[in-house]
N, CA, C and O atoms as a MOPAC input file, in Angstrom:
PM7 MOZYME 1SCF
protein

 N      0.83300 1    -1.18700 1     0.00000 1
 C      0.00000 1     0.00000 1     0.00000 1
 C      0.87300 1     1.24400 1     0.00000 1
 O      2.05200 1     1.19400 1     0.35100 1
 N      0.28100 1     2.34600 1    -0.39400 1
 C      1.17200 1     3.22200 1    -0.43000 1
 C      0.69900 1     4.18000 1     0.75400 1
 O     -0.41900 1     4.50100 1     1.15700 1
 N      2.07500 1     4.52900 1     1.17200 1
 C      2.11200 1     5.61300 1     2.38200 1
 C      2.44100 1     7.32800 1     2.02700 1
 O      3.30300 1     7.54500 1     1.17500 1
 N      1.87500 1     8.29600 1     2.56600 1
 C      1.89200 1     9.10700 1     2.19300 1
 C      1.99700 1    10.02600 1     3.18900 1
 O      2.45100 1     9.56100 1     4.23400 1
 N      1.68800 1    11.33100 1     3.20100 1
 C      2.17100 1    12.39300 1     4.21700 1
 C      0.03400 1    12.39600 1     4.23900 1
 O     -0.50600 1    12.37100 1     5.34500 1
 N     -0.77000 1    12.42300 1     3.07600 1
 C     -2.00400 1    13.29700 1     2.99200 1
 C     -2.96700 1    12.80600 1     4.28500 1
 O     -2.63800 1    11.69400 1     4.69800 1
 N     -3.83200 1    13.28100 1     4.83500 1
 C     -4.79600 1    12.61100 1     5.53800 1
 C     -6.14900 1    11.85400 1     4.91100 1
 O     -6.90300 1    11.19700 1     5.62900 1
 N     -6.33300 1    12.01700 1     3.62500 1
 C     -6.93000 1    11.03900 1     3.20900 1
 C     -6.20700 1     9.79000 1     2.26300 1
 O     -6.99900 1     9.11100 1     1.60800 1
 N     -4.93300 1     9.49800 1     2.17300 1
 C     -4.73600 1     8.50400 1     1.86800 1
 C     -4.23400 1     7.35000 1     2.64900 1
 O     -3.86100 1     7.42200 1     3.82000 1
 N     -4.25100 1     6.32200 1     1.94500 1
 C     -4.13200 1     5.47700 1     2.83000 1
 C     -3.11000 1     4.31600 1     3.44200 1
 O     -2.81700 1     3.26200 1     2.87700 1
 N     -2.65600 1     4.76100 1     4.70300 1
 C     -1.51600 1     4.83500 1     5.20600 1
 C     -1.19900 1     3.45300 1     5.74600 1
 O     -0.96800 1     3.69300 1     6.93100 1
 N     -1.11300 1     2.68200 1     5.64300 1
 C     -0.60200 1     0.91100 1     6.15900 1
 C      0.08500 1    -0.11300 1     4.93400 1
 O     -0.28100 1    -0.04900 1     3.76000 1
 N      0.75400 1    -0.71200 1     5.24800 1
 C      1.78500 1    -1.56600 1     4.41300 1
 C      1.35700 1    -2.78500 1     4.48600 1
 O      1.68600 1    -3.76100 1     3.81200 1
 N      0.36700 1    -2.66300 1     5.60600 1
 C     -0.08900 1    -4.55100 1     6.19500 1
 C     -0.91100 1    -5.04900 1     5.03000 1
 O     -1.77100 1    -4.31700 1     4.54100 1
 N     -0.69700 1    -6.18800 1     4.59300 1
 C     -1.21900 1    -6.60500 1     3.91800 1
 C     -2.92100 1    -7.65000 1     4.28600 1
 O     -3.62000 1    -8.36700 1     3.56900 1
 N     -2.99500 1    -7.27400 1     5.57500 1
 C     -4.15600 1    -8.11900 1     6.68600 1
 C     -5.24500 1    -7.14100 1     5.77300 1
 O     -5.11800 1    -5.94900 1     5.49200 1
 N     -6.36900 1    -8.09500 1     5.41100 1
 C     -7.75400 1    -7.39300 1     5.16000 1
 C     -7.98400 1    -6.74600 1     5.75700 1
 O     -7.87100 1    -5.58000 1     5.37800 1
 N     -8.42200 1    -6.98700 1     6.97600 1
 C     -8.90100 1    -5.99100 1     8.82400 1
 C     -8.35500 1    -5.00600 1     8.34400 1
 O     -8.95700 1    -4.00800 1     7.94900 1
 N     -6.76300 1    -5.22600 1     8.31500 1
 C     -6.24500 1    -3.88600 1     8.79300 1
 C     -6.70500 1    -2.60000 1     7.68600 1
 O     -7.01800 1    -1.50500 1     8.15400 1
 N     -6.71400 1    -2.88200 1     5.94800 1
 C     -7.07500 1    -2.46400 1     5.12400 1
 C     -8.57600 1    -1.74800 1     5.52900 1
 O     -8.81300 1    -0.54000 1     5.50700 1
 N     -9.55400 1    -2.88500 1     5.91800 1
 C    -11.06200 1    -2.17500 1     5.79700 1
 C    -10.80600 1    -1.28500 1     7.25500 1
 O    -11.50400 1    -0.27600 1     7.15300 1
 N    -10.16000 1    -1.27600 1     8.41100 1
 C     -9.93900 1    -0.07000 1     9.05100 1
 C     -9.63700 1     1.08800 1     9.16200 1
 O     -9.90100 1     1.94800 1    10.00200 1
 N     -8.41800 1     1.05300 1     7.25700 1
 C     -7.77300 1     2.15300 1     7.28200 1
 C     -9.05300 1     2.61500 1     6.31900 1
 O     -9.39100 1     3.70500 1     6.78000 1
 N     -9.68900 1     2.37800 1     5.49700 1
 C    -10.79000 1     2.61900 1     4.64700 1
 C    -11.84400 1     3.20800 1     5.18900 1
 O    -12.35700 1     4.22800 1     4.72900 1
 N    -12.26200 1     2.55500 1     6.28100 1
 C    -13.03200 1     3.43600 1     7.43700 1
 C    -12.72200 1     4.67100 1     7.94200 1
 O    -13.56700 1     5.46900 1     8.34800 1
 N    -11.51500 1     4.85900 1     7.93100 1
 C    -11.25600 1     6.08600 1     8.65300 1
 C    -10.76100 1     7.01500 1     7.47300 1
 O    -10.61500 1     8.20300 1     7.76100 1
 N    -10.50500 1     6.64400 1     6.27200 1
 C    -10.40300 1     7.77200 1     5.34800 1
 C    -11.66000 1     8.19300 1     5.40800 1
 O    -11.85800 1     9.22700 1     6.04500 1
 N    -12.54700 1     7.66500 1     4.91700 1
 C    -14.20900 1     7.57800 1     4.68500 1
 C    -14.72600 1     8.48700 1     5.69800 1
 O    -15.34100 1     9.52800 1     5.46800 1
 N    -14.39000 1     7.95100 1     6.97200 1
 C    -15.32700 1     9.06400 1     7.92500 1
 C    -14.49900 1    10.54900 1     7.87000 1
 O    -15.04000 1    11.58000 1     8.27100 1
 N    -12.72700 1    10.51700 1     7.16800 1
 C    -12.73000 1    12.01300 1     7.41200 1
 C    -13.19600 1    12.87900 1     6.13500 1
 O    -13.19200 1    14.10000 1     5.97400 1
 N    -13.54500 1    11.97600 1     5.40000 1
 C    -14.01400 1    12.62300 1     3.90600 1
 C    -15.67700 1    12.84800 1     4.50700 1
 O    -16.12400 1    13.97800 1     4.70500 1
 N    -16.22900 1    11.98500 1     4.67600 1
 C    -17.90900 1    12.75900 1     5.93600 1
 C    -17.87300 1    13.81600 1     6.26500 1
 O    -18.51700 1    14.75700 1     5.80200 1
 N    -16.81700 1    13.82100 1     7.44600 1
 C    -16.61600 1    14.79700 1     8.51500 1
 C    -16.62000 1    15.98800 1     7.38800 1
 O    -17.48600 1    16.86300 1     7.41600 1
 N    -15.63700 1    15.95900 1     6.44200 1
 C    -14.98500 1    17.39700 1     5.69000 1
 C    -16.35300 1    17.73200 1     4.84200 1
 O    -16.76000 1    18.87900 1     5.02800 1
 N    -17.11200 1    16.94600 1     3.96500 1
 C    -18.79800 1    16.47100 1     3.32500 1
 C    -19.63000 1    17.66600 1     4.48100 1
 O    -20.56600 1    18.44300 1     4.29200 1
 N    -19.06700 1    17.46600 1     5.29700 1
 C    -20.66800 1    17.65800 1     6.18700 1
 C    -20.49800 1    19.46400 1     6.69500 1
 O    -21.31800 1    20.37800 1     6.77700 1
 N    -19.38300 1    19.39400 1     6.89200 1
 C    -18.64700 1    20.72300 1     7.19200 1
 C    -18.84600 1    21.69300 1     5.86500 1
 O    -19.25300 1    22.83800 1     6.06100 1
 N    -18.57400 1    21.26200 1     4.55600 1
 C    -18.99100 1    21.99000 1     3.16900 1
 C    -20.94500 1    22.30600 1     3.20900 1
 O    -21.58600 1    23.26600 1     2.78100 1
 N    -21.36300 1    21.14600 1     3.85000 1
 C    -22.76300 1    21.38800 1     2.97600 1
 C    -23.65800 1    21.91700 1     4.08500 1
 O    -24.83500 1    22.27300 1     4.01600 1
 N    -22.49000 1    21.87600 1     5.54700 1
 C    -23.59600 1    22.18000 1     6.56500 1
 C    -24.55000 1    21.01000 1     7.08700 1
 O    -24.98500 1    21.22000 1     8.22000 1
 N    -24.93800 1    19.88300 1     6.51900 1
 C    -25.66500 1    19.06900 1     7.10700 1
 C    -25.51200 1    17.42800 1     6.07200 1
 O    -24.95800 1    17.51600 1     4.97700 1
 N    -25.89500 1    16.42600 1     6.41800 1
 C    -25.86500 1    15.46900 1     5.68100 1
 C    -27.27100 1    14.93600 1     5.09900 1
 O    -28.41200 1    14.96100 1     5.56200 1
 N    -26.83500 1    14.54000 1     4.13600 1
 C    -28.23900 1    14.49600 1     3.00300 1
 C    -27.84700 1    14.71500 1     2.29800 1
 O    -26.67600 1    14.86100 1     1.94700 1
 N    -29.71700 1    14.89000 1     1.44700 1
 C    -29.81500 1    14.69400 1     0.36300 1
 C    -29.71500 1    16.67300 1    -0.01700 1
 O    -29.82800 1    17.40700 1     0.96500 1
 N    -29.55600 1    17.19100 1    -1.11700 1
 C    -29.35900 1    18.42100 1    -0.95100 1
 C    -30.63100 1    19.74600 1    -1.33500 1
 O    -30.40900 1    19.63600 1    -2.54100 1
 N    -31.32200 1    20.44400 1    -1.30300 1
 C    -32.60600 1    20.66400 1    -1.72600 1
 C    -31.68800 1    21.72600 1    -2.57900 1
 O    -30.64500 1    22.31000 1    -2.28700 1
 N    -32.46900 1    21.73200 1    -3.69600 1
 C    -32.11800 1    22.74300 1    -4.55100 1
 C    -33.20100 1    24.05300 1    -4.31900 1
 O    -34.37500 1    23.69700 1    -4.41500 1
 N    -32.99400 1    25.54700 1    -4.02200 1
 C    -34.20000 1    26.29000 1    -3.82500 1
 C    -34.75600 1    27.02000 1    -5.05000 1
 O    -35.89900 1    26.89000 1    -5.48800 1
 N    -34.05900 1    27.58900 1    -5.40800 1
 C    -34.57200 1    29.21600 1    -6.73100 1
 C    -33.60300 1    28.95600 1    -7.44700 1
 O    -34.10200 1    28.89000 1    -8.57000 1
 N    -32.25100 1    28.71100 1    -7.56300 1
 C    -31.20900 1    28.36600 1    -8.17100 1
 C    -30.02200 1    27.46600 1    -7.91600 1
 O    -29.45900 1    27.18200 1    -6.85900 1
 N    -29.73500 1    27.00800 1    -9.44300 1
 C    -28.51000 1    26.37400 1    -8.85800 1
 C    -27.14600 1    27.22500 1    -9.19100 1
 O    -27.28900 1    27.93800 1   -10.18400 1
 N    -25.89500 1    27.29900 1    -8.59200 1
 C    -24.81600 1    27.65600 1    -9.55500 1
 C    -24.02100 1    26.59000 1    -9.63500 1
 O    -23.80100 1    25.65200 1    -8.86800 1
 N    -23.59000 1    26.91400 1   -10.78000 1
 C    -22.34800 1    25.63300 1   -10.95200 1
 C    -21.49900 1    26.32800 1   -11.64100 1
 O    -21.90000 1    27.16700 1   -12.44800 1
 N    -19.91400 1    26.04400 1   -11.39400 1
 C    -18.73100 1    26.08700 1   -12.34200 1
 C    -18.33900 1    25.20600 1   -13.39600 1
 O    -17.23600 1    25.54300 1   -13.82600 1
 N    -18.87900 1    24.06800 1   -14.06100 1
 C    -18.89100 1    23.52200 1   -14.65600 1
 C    -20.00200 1    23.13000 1   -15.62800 1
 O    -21.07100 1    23.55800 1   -15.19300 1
 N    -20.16800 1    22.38800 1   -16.93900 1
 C    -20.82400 1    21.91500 1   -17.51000 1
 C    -21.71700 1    20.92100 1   -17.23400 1
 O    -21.23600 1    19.91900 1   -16.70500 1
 N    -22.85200 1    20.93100 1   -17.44600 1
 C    -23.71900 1    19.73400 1   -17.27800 1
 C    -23.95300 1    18.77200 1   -18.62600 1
 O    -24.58300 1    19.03400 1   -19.65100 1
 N    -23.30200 1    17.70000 1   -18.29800 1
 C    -23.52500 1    16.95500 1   -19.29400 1
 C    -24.38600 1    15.80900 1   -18.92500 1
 O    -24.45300 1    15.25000 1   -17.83000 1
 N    -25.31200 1    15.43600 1   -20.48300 1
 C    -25.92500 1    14.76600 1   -20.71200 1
 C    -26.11700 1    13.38800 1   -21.84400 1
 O    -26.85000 1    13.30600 1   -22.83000 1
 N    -25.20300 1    12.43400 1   -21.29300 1
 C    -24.94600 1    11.31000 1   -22.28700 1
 C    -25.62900 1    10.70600 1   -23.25500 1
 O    -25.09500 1    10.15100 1   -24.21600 1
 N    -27.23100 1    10.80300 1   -22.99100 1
 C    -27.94700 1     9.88500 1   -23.16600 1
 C    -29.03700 1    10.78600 1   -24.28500 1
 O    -29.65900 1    11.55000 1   -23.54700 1
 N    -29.42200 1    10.96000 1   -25.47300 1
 C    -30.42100 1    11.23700 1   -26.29400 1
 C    -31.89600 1    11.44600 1   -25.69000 1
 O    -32.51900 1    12.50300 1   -25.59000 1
 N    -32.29100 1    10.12400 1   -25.30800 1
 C    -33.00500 1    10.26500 1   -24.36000 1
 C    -33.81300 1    10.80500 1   -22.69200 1
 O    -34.90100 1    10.62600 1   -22.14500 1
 N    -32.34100 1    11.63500 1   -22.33100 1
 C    -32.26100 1    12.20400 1   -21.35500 1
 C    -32.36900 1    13.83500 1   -21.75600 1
 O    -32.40600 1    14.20200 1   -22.93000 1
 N    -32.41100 1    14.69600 1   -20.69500 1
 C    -32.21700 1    16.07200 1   -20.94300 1
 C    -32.99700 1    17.48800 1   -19.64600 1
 O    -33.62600 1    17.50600 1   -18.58800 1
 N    -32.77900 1    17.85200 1   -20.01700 1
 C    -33.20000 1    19.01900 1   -18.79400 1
 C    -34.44800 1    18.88500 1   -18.47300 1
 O    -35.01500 1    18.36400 1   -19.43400 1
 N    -35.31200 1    19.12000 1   -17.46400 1
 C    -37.09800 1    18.62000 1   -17.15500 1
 C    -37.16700 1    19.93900 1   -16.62200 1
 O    -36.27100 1    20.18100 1   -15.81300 1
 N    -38.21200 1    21.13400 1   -16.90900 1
 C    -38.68300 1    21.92600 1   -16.70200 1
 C    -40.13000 1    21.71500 1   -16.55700 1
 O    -40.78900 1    20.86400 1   -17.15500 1
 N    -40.75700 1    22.96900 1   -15.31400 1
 C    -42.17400 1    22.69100 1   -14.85600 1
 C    -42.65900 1    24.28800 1   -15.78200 1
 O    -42.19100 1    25.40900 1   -15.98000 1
 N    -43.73800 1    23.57500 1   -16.09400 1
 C    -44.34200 1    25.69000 1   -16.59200 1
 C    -45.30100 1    25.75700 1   -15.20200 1
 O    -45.26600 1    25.05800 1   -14.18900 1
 N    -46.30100 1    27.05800 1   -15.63200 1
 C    -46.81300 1    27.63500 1   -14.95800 1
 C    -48.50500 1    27.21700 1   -14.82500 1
 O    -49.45100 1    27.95200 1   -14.54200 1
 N    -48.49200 1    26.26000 1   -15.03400 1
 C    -49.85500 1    25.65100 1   -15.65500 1
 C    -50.69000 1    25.29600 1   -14.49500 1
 O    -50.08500 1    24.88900 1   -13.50300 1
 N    -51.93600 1    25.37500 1   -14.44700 1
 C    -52.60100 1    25.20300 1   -13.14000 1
 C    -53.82600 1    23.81500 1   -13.45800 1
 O    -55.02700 1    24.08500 1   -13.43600 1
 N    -53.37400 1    22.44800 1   -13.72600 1
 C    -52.29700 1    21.90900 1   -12.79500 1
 C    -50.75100 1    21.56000 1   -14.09100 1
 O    -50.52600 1    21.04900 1   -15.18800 1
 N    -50.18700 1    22.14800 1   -13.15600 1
 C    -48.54300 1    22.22800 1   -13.93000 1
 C    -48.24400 1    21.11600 1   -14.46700 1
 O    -48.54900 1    20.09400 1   -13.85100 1
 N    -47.30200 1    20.97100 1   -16.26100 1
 C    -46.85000 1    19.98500 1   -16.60800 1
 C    -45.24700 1    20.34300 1   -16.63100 1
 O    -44.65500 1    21.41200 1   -16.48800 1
 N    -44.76400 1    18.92000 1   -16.88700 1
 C    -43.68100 1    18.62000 1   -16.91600 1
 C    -43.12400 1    18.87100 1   -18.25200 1
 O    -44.04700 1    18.79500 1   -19.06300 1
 N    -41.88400 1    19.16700 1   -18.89000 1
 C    -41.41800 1    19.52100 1   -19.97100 1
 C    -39.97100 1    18.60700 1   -19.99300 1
 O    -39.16600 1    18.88600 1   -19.10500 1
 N    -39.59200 1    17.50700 1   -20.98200 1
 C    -38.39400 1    17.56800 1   -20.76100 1
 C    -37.23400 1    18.10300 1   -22.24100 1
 O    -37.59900 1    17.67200 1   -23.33400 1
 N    -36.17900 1    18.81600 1   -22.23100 1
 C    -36.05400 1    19.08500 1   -22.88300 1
 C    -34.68700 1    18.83800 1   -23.86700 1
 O    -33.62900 1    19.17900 1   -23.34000 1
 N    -34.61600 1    18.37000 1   -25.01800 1
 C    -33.60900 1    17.42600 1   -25.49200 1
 C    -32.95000 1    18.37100 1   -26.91400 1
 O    -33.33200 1    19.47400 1   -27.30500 1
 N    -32.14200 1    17.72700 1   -27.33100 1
 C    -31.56900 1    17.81300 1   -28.44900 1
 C    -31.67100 1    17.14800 1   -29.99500 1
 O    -30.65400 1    16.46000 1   -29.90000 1
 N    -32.03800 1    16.93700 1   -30.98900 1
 C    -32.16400 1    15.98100 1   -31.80900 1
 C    -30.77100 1    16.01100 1   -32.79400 1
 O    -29.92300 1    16.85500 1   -32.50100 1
 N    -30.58400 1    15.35600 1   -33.63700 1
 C    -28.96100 1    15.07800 1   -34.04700 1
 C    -28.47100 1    16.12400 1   -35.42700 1
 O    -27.44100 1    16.10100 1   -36.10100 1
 N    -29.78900 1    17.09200 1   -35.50100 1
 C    -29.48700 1    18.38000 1   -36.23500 1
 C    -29.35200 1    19.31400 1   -35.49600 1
 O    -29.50600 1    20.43500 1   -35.98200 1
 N    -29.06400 1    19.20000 1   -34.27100 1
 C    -29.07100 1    20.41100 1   -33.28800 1
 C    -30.42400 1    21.40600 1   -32.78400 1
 O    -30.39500 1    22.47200 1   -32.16900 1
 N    -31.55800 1    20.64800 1   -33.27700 1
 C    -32.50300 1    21.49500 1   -32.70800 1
 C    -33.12800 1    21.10600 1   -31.33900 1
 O    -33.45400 1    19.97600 1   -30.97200 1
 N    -33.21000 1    22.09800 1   -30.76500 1
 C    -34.15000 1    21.45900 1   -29.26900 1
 C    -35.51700 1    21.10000 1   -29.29100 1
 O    -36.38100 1    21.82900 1   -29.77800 1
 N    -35.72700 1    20.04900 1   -28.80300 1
 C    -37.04900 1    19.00900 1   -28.53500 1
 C    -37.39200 1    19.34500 1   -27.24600 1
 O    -36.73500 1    19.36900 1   -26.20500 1
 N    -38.79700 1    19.65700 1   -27.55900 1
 C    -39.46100 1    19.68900 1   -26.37500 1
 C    -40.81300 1    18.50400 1   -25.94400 1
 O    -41.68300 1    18.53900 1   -26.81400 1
 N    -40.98700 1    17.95600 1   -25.31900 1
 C    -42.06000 1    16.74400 1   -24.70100 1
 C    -42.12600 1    16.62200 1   -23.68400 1
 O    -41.33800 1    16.56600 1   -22.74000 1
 N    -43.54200 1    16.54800 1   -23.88700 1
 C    -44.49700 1    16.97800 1   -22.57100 1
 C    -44.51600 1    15.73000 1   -21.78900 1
 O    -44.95900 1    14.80100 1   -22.46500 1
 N    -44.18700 1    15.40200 1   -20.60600 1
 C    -43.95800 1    14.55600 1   -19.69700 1
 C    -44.72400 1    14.09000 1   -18.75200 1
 O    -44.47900 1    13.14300 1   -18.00500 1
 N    -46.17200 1    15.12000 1   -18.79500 1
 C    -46.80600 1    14.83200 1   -17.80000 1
 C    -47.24900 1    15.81200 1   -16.59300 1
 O    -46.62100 1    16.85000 1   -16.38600 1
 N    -48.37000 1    15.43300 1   -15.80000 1
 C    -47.99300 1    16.37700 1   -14.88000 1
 C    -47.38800 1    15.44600 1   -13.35600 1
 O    -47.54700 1    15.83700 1   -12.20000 1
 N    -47.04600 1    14.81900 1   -13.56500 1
 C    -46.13900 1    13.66700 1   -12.36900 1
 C    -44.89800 1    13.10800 1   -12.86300 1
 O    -44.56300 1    12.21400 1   -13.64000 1
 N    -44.10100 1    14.34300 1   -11.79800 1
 C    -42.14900 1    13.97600 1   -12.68300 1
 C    -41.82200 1    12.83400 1   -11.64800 1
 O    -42.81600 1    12.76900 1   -10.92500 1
 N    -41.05700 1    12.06800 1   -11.31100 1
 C    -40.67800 1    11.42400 1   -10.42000 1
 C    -39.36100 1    10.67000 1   -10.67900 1
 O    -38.87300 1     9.95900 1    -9.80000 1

Protein backbone atom coordinates (compact mmCIF):
# COMPACT_ATOMS: atom_id res chain seq x y z
CA UNK A 1 0.00 0.00 0.00
CA UNK A 2 1.17 3.22 -0.43
CA UNK A 3 2.11 5.61 2.38
CA UNK A 4 1.89 9.11 2.19
CA UNK A 5 2.17 12.39 4.22
CA UNK A 6 -2.00 13.30 2.99
CA UNK A 7 -4.80 12.61 5.54
CA UNK A 8 -6.93 11.04 3.21
CA UNK A 9 -4.74 8.50 1.87
CA UNK A 10 -4.13 5.48 2.83
CA UNK A 11 -1.52 4.83 5.21
CA UNK A 12 -0.60 0.91 6.16
CA UNK A 13 1.79 -1.57 4.41
CA UNK A 14 -0.09 -4.55 6.20
CA UNK A 15 -1.22 -6.61 3.92
CA UNK A 16 -4.16 -8.12 6.69
CA UNK A 17 -7.75 -7.39 5.16
CA UNK A 18 -8.90 -5.99 8.82
CA UNK A 19 -6.24 -3.89 8.79
CA UNK A 20 -7.08 -2.46 5.12
CA UNK A 21 -11.06 -2.18 5.80
CA UNK A 22 -9.94 -0.07 9.05
CA UNK A 23 -7.77 2.15 7.28
CA UNK A 24 -10.79 2.62 4.65
CA UNK A 25 -13.03 3.44 7.44
CA UNK A 26 -11.26 6.09 8.65
CA UNK A 27 -10.40 7.77 5.35
CA UNK A 28 -14.21 7.58 4.69
CA UNK A 29 -15.33 9.06 7.92
CA UNK A 30 -12.73 12.01 7.41
CA UNK A 31 -14.01 12.62 3.91
CA UNK A 32 -17.91 12.76 5.94
CA UNK A 33 -16.62 14.80 8.52
CA UNK A 34 -14.98 17.40 5.69
CA UNK A 35 -18.80 16.47 3.33
CA UNK A 36 -20.67 17.66 6.19
CA UNK A 37 -18.65 20.72 7.19
CA UNK A 38 -18.99 21.99 3.17
CA UNK A 39 -22.76 21.39 2.98
CA UNK A 40 -23.60 22.18 6.57
CA UNK A 41 -25.66 19.07 7.11
CA UNK A 42 -25.87 15.47 5.68
CA UNK A 43 -28.24 14.50 3.00
CA UNK A 44 -29.81 14.69 0.36
CA UNK A 45 -29.36 18.42 -0.95
CA UNK A 46 -32.61 20.66 -1.73
CA UNK A 47 -32.12 22.74 -4.55
CA UNK A 48 -34.20 26.29 -3.83
CA UNK A 49 -34.57 29.22 -6.73
CA UNK A 50 -31.21 28.37 -8.17
CA UNK A 51 -28.51 26.37 -8.86
CA UNK A 52 -24.82 27.66 -9.55
CA UNK A 53 -22.35 25.63 -10.95
CA UNK A 54 -18.73 26.09 -12.34
CA UNK A 55 -18.89 23.52 -14.66
CA UNK A 56 -20.82 21.92 -17.51
CA UNK A 57 -23.72 19.73 -17.28
CA UNK A 58 -23.52 16.96 -19.29
CA UNK A 59 -25.93 14.77 -20.71
CA UNK A 60 -24.95 11.31 -22.29
CA UNK A 61 -27.95 9.89 -23.17
CA UNK A 62 -30.42 11.24 -26.29
CA UNK A 63 -33.00 10.26 -24.36
CA UNK A 64 -32.26 12.20 -21.36
CA UNK A 65 -32.22 16.07 -20.94
CA UNK A 66 -33.20 19.02 -18.79
CA UNK A 67 -37.10 18.62 -17.16
CA UNK A 68 -38.68 21.93 -16.70
CA UNK A 69 -42.17 22.69 -14.86
CA UNK A 70 -44.34 25.69 -16.59
CA UNK A 71 -46.81 27.64 -14.96
CA UNK A 72 -49.86 25.65 -15.65
CA UNK A 73 -52.60 25.20 -13.14
CA UNK A 74 -52.30 21.91 -12.80
CA UNK A 75 -48.54 22.23 -13.93
CA UNK A 76 -46.85 19.99 -16.61
CA UNK A 77 -43.68 18.62 -16.92
CA UNK A 78 -41.42 19.52 -19.97
CA UNK A 79 -38.39 17.57 -20.76
CA UNK A 80 -36.05 19.09 -22.88
CA UNK A 81 -33.61 17.43 -25.49
CA UNK A 82 -31.57 17.81 -28.45
CA UNK A 83 -32.16 15.98 -31.81
CA UNK A 84 -28.96 15.08 -34.05
CA UNK A 85 -29.49 18.38 -36.23
CA UNK A 86 -29.07 20.41 -33.29
CA UNK A 87 -32.50 21.50 -32.71
CA UNK A 88 -34.15 21.46 -29.27
CA UNK A 89 -37.05 19.01 -28.54
CA UNK A 90 -39.46 19.69 -26.38
CA UNK A 91 -42.06 16.74 -24.70
CA UNK A 92 -44.50 16.98 -22.57
CA UNK A 93 -43.96 14.56 -19.70
CA UNK A 94 -46.81 14.83 -17.80
CA UNK A 95 -47.99 16.38 -14.88
CA UNK A 96 -46.14 13.67 -12.37
CA UNK A 97 -42.15 13.98 -12.68
CA UNK A 98 -40.68 11.42 -10.42
Amino acid sequence: MTVGTSVYKIRTTDEDVLSMIQECNRVFALLSDRLDKMEGYRGTPEFRNSVLMNADVIVTQSSNGIVLRDDGNPASYWRVTIDSTGSLVYTNIGRDYS
